[in-house]
N, CA, C and O atoms as a Tinker XYZ file with bonds, in Angstrom:
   388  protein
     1  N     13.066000   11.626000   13.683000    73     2
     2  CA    13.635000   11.126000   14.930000    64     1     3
     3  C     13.895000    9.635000   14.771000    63     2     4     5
     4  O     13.113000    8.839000   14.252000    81     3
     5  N     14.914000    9.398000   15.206000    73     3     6
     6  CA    15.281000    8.125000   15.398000    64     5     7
     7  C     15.306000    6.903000   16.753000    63     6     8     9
     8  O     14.760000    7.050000   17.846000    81     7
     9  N     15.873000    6.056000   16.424000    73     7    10
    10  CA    16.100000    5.209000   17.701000    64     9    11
    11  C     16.830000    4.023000   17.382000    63    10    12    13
    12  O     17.055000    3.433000   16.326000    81    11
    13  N     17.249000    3.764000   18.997000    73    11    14
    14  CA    18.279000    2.349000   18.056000    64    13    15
    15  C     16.953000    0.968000   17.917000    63    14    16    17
    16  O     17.294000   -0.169000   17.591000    81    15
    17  N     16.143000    1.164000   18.084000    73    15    18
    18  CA    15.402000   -0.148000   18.151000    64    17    19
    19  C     14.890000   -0.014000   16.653000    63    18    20    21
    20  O     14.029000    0.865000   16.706000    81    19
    21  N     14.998000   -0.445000   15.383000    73    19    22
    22  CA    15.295000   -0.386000   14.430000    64    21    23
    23  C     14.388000   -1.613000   13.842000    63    22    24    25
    24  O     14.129000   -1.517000   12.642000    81    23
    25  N     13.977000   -2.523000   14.392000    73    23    26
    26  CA    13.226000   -3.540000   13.945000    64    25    27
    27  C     12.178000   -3.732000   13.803000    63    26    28    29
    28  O     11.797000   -4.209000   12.734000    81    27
    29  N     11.325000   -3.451000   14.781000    73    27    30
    30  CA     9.878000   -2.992000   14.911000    64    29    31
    31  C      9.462000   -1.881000   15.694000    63    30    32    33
    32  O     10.053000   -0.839000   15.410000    81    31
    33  N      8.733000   -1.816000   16.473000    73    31    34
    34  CA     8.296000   -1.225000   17.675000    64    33    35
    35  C      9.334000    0.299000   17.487000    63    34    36    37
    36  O     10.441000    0.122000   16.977000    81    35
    37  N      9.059000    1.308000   17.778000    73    35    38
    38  CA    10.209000    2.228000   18.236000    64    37    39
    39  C     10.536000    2.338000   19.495000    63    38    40    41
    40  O     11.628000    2.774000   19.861000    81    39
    41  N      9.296000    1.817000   20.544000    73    39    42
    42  CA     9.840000    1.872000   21.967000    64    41    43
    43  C     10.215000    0.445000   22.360000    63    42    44    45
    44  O     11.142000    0.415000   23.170000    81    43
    45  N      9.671000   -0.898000   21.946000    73    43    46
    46  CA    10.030000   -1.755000   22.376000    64    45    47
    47  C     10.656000   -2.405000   21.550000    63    46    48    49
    48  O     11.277000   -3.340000   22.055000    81    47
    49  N     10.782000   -2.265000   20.130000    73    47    50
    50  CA    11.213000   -3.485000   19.340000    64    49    51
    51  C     10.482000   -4.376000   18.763000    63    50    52    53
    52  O     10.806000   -4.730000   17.629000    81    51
    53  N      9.244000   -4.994000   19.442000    73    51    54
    54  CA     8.308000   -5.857000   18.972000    64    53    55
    55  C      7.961000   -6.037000   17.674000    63    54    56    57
    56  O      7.773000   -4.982000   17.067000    81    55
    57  N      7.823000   -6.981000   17.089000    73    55    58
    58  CA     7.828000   -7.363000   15.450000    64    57    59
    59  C      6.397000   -7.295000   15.128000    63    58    60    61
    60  O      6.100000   -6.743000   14.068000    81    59
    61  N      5.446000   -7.775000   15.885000    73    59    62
    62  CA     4.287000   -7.530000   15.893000    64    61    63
    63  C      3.649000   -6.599000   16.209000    63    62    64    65
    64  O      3.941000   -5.742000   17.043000    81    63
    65  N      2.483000   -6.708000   15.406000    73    63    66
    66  CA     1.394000   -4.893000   15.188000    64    65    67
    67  C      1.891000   -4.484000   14.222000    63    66    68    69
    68  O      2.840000   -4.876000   13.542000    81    67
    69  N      1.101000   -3.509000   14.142000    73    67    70
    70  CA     1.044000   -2.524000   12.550000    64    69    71
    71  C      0.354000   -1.046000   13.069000    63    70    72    73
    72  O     -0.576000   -0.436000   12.541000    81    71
    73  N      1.108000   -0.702000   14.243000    73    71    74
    74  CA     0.085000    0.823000   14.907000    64    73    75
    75  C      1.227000    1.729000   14.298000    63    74    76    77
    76  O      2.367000    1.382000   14.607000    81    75
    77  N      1.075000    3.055000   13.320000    73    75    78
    78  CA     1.746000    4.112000   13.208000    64    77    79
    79  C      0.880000    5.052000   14.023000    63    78    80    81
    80  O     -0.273000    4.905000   14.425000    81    79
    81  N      1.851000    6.192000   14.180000    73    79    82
    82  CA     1.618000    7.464000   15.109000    64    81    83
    83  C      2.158000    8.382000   14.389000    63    82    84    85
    84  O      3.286000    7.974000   14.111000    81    83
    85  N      1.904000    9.858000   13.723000    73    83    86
    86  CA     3.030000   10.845000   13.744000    64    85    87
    87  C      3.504000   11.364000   15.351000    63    86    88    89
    88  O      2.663000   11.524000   16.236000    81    87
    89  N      4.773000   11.562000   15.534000    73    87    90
    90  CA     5.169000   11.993000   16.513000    64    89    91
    91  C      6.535000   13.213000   16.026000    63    90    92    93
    92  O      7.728000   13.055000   15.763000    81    91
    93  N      5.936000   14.013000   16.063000    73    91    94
    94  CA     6.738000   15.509000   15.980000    64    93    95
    95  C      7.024000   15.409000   14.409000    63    94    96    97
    96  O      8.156000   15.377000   13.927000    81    95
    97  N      6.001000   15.369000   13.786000    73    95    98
    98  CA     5.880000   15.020000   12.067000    64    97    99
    99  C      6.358000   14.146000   11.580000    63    98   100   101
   100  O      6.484000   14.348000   10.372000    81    99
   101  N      6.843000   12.894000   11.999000    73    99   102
   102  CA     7.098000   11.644000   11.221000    64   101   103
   103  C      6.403000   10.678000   11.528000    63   102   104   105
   104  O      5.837000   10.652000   12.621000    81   103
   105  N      6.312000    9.868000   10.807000    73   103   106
   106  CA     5.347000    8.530000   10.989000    64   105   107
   107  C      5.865000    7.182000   11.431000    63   106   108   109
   108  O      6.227000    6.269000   10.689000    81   107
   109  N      5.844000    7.194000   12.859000    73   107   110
   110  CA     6.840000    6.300000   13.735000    64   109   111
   111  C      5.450000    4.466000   13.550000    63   110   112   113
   112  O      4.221000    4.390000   13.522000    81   111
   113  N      6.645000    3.313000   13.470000    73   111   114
   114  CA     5.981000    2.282000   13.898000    64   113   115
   115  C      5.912000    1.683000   15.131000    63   114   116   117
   116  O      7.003000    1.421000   15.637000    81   115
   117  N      4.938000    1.400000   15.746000    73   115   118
   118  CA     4.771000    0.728000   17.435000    64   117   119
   119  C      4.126000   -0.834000   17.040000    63   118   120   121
   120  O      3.743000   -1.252000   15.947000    81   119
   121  N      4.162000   -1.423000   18.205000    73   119   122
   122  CA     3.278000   -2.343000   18.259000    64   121   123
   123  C      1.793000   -2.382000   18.974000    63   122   124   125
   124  O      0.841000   -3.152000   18.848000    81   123
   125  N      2.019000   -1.204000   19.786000    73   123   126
   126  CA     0.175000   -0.888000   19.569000    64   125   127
   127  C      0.163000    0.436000   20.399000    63   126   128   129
   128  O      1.144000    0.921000   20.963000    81   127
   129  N     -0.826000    0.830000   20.387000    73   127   130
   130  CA    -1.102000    2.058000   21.097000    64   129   131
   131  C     -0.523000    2.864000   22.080000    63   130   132   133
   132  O     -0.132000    4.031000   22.074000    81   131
   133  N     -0.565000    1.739000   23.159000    73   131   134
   134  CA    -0.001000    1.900000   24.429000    64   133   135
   135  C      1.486000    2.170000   24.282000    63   134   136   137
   136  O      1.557000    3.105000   25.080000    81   135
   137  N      2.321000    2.066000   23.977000    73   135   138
   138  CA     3.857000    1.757000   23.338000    64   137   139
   139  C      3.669000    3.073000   22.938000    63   138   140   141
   140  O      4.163000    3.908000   23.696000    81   139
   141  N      2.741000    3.740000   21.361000    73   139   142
   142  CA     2.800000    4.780000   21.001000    64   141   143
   143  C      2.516000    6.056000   21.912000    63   142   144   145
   144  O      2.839000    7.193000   21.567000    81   143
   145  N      1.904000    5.761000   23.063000    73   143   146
   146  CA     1.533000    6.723000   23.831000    64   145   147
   147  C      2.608000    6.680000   25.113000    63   146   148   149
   148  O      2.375000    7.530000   25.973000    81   147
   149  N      3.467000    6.024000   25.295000    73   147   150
   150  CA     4.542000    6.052000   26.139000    64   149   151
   151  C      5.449000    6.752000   25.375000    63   150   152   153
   152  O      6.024000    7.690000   25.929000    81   151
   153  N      5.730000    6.479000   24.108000    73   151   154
   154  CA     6.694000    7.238000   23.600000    64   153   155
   155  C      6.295000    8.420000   22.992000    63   154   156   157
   156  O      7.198000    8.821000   22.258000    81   155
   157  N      5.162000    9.270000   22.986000    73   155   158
   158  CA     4.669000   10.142000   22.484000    64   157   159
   159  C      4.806000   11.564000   24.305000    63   158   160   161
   160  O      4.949000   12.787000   24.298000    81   159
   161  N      4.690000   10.711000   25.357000    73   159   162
   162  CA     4.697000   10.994000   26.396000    64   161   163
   163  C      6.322000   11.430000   26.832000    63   162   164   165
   164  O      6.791000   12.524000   27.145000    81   163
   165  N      6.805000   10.387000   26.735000    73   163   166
   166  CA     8.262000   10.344000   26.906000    64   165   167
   167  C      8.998000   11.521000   25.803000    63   166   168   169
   168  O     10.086000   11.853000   26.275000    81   167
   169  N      8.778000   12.064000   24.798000    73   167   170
   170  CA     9.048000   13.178000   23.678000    64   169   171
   171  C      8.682000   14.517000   24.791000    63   170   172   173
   172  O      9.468000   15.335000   25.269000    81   171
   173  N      7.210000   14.389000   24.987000    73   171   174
   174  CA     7.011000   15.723000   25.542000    64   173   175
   175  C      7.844000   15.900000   26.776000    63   174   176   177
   176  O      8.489000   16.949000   26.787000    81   175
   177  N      7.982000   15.109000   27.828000    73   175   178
   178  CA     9.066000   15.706000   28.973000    64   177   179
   179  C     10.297000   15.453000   28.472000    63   178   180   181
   180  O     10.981000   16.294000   29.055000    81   179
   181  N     11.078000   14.790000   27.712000    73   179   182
   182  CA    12.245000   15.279000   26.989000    64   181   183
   183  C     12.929000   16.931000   26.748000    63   182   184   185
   184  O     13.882000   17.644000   27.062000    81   183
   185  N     11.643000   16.903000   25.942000    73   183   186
   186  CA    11.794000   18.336000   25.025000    64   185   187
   187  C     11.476000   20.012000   26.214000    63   186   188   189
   188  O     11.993000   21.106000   25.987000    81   187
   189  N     10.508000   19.697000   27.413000    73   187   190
   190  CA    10.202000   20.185000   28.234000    64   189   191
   191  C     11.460000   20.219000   29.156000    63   190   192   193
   192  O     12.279000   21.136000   29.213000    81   191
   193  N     11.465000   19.327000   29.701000    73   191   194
   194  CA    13.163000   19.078000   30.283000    64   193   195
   195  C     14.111000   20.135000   29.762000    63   194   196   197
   196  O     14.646000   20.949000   30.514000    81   195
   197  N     14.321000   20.097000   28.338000    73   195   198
   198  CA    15.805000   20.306000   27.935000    64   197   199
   199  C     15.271000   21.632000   27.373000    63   198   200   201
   200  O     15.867000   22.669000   27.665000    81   199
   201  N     14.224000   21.662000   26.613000    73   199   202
   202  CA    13.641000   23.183000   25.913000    64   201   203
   203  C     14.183000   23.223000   24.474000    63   202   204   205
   204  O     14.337000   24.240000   23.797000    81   203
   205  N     14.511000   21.645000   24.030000    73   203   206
   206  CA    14.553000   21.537000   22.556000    64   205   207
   207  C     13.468000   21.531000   21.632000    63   206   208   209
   208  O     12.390000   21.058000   21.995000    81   207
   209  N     13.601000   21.960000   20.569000    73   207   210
   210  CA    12.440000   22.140000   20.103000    64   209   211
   211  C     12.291000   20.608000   18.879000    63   210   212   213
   212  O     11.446000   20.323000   18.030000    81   211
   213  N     13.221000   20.107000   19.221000    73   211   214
   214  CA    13.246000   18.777000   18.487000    64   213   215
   215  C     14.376000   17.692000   18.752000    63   214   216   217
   216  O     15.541000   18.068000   18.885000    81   215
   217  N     13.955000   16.014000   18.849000    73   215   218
   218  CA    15.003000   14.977000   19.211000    64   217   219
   219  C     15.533000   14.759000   18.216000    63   218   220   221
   220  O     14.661000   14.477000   17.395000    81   219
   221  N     16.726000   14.712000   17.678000    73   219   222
   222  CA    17.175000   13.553000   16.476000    64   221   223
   223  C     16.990000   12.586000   16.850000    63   222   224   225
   224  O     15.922000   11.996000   16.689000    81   223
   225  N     18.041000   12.102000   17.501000    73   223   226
   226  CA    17.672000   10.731000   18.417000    64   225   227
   227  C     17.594000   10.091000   19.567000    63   226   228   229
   228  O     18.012000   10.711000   20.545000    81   227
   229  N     17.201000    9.083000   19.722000    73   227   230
   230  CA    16.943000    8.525000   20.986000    64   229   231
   231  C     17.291000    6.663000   21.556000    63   230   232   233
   232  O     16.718000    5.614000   21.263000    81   231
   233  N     18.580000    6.991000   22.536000    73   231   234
   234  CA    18.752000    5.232000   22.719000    64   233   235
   235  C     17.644000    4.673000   24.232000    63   234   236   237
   236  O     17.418000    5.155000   25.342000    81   235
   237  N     17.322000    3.792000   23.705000    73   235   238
   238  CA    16.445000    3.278000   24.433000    64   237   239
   239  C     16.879000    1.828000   25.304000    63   238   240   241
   240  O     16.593000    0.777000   24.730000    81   239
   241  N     17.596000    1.727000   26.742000    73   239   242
   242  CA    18.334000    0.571000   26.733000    64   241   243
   243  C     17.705000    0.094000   27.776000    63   242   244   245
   244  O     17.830000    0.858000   28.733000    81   243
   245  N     16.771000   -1.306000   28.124000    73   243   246
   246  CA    16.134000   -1.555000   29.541000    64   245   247
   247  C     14.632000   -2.215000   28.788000    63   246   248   249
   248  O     14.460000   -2.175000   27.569000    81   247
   249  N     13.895000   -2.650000   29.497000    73   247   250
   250  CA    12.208000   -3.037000   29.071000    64   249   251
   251  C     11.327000   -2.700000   30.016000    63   250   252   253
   252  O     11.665000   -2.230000   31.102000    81   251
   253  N     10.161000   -2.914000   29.673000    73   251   254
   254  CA     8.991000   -2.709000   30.681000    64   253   255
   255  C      9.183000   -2.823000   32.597000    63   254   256   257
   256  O      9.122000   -1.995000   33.506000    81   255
   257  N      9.398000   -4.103000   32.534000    73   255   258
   258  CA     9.318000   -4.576000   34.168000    64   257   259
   259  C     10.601000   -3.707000   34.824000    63   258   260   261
   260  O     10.464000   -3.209000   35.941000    81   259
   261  N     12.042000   -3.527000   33.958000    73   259   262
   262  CA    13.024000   -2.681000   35.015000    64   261   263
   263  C     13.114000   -1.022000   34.789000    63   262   264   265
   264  O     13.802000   -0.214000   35.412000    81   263
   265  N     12.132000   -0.783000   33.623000    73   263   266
   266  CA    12.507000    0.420000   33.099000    64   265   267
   267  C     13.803000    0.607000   32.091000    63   266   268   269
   268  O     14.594000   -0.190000   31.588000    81   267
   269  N     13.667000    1.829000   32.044000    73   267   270
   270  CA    14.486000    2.219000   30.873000    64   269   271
   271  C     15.331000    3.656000   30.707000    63   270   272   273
   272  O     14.889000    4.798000   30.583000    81   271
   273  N     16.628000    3.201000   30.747000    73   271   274
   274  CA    18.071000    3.946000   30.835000    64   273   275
   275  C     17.675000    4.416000   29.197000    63   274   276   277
   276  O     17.168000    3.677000   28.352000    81   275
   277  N     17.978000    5.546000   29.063000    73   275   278
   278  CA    17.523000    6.332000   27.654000    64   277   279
   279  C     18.722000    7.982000   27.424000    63   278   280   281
   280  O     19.124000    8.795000   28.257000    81   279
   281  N     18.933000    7.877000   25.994000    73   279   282
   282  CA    19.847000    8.850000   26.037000    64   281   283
   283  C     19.326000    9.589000   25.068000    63   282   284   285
   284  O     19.479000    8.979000   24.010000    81   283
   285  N     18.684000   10.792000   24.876000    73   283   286
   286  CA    18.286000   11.479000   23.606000    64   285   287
   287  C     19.590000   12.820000   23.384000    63   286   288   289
   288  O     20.437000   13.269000   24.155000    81   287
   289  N     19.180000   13.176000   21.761000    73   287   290
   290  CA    20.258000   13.797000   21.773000    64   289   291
   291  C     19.908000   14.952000   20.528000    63   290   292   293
   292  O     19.386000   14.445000   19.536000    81   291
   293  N     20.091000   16.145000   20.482000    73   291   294
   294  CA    19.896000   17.032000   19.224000    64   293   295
   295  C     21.221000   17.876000   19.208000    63   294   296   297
   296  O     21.782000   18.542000   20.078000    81   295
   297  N     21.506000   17.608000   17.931000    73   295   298
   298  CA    22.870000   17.789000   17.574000    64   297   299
   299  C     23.858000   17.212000   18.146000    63   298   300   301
   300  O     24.150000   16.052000   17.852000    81   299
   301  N     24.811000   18.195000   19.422000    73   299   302
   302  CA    25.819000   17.757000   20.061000    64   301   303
   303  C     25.298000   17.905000   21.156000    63   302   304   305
   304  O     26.120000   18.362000   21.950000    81   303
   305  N     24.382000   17.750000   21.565000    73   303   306
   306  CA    23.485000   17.886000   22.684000    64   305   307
   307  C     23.017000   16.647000   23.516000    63   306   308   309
   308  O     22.084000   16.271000   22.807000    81   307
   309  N     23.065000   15.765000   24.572000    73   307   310
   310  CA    22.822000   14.550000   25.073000    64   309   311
   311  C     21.618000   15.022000   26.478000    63   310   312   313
   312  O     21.730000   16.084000   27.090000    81   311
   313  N     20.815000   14.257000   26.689000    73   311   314
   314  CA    20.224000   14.486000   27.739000    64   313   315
   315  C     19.623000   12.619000   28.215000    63   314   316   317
   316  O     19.031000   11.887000   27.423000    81   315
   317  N     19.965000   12.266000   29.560000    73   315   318
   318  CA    20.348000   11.005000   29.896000    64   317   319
   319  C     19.018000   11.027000   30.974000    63   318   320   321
   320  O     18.752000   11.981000   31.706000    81   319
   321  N     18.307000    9.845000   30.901000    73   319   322
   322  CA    17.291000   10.091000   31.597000    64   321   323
   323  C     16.626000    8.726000   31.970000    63   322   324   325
   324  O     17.398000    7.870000   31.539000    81   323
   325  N     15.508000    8.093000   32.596000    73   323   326
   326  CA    15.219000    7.039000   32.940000    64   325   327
   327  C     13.961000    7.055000   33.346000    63   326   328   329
   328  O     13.603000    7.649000   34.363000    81   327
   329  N     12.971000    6.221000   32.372000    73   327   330
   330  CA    11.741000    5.868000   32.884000    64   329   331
   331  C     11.043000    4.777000   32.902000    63   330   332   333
   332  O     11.277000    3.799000   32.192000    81   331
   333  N      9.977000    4.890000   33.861000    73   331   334
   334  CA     9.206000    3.231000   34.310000    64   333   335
   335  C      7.784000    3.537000   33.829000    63   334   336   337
   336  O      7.471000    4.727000   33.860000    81   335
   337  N      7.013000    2.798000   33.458000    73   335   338
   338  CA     5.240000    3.218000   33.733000    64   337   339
   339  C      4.581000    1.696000   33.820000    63   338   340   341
   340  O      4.936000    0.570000   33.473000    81   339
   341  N      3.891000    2.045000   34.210000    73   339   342
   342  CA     2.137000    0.643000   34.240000    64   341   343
   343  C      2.018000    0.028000   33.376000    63   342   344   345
   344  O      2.863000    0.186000   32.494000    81   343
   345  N      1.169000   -0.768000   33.199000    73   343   346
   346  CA     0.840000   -1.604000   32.061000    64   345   347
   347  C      0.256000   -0.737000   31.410000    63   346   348   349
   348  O      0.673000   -0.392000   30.304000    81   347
   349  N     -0.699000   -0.276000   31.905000    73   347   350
   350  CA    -1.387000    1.192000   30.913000    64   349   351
   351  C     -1.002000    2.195000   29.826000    63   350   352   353
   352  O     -1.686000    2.532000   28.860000    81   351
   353  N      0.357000    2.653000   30.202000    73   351   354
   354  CA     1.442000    3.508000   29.895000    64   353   355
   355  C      1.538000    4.793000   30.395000    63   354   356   357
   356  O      2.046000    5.822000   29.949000    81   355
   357  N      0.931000    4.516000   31.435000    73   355   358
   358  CA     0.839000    5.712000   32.829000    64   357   359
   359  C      2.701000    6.043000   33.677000    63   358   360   361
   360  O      3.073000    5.084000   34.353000    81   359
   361  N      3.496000    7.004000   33.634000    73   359   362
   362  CA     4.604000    7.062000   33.968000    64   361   363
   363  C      4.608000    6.584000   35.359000    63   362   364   365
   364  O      3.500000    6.803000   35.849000    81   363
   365  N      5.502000    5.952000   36.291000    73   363   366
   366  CA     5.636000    5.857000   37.459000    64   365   367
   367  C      6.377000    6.803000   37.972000    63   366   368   369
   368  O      6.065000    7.601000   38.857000    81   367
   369  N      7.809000    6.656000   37.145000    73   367   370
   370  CA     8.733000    7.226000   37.345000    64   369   371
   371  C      9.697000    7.756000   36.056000    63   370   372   373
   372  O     10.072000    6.945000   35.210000    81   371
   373  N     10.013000    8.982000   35.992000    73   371   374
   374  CA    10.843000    9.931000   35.359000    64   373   375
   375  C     11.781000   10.876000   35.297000    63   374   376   377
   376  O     11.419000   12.034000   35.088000    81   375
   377  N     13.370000   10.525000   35.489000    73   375   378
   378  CA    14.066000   11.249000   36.212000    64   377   379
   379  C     15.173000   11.493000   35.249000    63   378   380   381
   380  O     15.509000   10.695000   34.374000    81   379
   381  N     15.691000   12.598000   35.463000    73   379   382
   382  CA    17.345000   12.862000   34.997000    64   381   383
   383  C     18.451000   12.168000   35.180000    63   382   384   385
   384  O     18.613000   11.737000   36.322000    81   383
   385  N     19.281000   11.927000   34.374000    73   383   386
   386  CA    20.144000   10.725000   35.048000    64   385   387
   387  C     21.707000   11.980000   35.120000    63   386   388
   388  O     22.782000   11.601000   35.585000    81   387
């Protein structure tokens, strides 16, 4: 699985940390836990949502404080969606776009 954030972090980007996760058998980089468990979270209602049994990829466009406009996609397949959570990485909000 992919993402456009390509630099560090897979959910935020962040250059800093050194936290890997497997997430749906690959070995994704975060900048720490919390990050890995938002996006480990954010996979499962994806895939629940749509009833894919796997993401290729995923655009991630927005940050923490406004949330985040997100487009995942398997194959020719798009599913457009938007979420917020806590500092924690507790969801607030998760919706279909």
């Amino acid at each position: 699985m992919k993402t456009n954030n390509s630099e560090g972090c897979a959910l935020c980007n962040a250059t800093w940390g050194e936290y890997w996760r497997e997430i749906d058998g690959e070995n994704m980089p975060f900048c720490c836990n919390i990050c890995a468990d938002i996006f480990q979270e954010m996979v499962r209602r994806v895939k629940e949502n749509t009833g894919w049994d796997k993401i290729d990829y995923i655009n991630l466009e927005g940050n923490y404080s406004k949330g985040r406009n997100c487009t995942a996609t398997n194959g020719d397949r798009k599913y457009s969606y938007y979420f917020r959570t806590y500092s924690d990485g507790k969801f607030i909000t998760f919706e279909e776009r």
